[in-house]
N, C-alpha and C positions, 0 to 999 in steps of 0.2 A: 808020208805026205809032206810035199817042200811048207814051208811058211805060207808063201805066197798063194798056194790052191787054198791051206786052209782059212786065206782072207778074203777068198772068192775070185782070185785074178788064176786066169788060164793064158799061157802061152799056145801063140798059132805060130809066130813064124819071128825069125830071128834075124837080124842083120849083121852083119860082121866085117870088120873093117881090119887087113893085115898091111901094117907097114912093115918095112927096116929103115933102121940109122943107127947111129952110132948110141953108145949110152953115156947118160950122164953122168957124173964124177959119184953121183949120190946112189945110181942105179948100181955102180961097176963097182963098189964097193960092196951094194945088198947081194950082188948077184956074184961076187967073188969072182970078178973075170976082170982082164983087160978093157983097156976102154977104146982100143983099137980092133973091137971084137964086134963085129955087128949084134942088133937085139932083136926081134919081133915085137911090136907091140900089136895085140889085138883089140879092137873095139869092139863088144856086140851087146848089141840090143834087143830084147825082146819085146815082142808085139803081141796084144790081145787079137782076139777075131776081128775087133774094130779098126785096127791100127794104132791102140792107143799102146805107150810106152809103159811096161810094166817093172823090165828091167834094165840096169845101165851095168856093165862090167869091163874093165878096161884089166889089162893084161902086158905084162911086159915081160919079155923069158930070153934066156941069149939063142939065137939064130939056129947054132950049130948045135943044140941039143934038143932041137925039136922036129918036131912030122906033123904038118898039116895037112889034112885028106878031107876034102868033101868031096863028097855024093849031092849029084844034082838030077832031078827025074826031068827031065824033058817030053813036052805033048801029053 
């Protein structure tokens, strides 16, 4: 059980925010890449049943050694 169930908050639904840019001088060195190298930063947020904000996580990874896949159910 995460932290978070066991404080009483339940995720219903997630938000997710994917950029690119370039990285900065502080990131290209954490992340051992060129700074000529695109990054993804992701944003997501999770939501209670209410819509209340339960969680915030921000995310920065280099471009080219990643896979993003969502699955989306429609109707």
């Amino acid at each position: 059980m995460t932290l978070l169930a066991q404080l009483g908050y339940a995720g219903a639904r997630v938000r997710e925010d994917v950029t690119a840019r370039l990285p900065t001088a502080e990131e290209g060195a954490l992340l051992a890449m060129d700074r000529t190298e695109p990054v993804l930063r992701l944003a997501r947020l999770t939501l209670d049943a209410e819509d209340r904000p339960i969680q915030a996580d921000m995310m920065t990874m280099p471009a080219h050694r990643q896979r993003l896949r969502y699955e989306i159910r429609i109707g």
